[in-house]
C-alpha positions in Angstrom: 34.3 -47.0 -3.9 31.2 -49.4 -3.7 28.9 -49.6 -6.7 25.4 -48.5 -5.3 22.8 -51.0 -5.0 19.7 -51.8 -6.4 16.6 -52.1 -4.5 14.3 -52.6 -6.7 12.4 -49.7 -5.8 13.5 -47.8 -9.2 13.3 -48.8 -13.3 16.8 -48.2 -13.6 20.1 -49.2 -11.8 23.7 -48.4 -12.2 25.6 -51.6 -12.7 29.5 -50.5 -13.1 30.9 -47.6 -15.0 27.7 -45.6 -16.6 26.2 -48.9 -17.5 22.3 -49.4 -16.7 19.9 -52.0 -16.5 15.9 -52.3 -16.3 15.0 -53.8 -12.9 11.2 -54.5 -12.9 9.2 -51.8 -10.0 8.2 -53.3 -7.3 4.5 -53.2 -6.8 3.2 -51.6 -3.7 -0.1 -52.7 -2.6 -2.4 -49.7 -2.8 -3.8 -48.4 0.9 -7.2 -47.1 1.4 -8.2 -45.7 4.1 -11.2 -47.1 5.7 -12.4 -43.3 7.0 -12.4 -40.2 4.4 -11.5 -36.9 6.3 -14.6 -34.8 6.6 -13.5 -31.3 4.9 -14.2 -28.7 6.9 -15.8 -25.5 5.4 -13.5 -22.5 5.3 -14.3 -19.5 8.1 -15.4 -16.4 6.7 -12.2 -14.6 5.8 -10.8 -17.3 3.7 -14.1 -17.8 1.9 -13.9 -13.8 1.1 -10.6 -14.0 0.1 -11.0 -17.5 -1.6 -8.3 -19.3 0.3 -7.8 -22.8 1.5 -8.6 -22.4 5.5 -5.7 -24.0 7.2 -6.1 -25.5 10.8 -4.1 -23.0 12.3 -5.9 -19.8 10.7 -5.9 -17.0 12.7 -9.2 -15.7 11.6 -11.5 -19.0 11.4 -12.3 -18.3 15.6 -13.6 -14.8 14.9 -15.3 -14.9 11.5 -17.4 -18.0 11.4 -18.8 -19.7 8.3 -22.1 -17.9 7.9 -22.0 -14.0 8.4 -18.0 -14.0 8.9 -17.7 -13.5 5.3 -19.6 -10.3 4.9 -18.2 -9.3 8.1 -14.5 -9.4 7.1 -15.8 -7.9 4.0 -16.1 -4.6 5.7 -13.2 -5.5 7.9 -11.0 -6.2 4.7 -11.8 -3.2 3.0 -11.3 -0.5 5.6 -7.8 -2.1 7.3 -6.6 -5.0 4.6 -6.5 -8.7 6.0 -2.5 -8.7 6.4 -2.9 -5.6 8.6 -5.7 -7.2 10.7 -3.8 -10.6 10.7 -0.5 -9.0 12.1 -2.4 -7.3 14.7 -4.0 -10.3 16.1 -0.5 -11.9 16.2 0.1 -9.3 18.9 -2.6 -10.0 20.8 -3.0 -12.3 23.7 -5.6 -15.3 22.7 -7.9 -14.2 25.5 -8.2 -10.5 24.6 -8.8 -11.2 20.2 -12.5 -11.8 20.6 -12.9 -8.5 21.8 -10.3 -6.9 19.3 -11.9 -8.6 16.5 -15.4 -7.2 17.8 -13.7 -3.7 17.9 -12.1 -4.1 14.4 -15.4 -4.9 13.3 -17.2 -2.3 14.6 -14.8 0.3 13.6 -15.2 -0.6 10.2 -18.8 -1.2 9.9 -18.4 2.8 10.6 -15.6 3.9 8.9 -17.9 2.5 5.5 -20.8 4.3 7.0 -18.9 7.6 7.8 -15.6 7.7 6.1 -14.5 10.7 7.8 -15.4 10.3 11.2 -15.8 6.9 11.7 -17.1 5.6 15.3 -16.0 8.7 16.6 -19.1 10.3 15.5 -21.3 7.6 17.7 -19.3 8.8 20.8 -19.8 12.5 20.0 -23.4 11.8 19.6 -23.6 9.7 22.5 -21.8 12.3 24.6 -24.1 15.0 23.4 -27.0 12.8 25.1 -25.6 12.7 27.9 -25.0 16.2 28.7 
C-alpha cells in the first residue's frame, strides 16, 4: 500500500506508520474581486417573514419591495405562506399573477369580513343588479 503524499496544502503529513511531520502551508495569494455584487433587496414576503430572498423565490414576482410586505401580510395571515407557496407551485407561470391578485383579494376580505369573506361583495353586487 503507498504511503500518501504530501502536497503541501496541509500542516500535517503522514510519513510511515502513524508518524507526522509539520510541512509549512502554502500561501495562497488572496483574490479580490474587482466588482462587489450589488445585494438585492428582499420582495415583500421574505421581508415579512424576515428571510434571505433567494433568486429563485416564488413570491419576489408578485409581492414587490414596497407594498408586497403589507400585502402578504394579509395574505399570510388568512392562508399561511407555505399554503400559498404550494399553491403557486401548481400553477402555470402565466396564470400566478392573476392567482396571486385573487389570493390577495380574498384575504384583504376575509380580514374585513371573517365570515363571509368576498362572497359578501358578490351578494351585494348581485343585489344591484337586480
Amino acid at each position: 500500500m503507498a504511503d500518501p503524499q504530501c502536497h503541501g496544502l496541509s500542516e500535517t503529513c503522514r510519513k510511515g506508520a502513524g508518524k507526522r511531520t509539520t510541512m509549512p502551508v502554502e500561501a495562497k495569494p488572496a483574490v479580490v474581486s474587482e466588482v462587489a455584487p450589488i445585494p438585492t433587496a428582499p420582495c415583500g414576503a421574505c421581508k415579512f417573514l424576515r428571510r434571505k430572498c433567494v433568486s429563485g423565490c416564488i413570491f419576489a414576482p408578485h409581492f414587490g419591495s414596497d407594498q408586497g410586505a403589507a400585502k402578504f401580510a394579509a395574505v399570510h395571515k388568512v392562508f399561511g405562506a407555505s399554503n400559498v407557496s404550494k399553491l403557486l407551485l401548481h400553477i402555470p407561470m402565466n396564470r400566478r399573477h392573476d392567482a396571486v391578485v385573487t389570493i390577495s383579494y380574498e384575504a384583504q376580505a376575509r380580514l374585513s369580513d371573517p365570515i363571509y369573506g368576498c362572497v359578501s361583495t358578490i351578494l351585494s353586487l348581485q343585489q344591484q343588479v337586480n
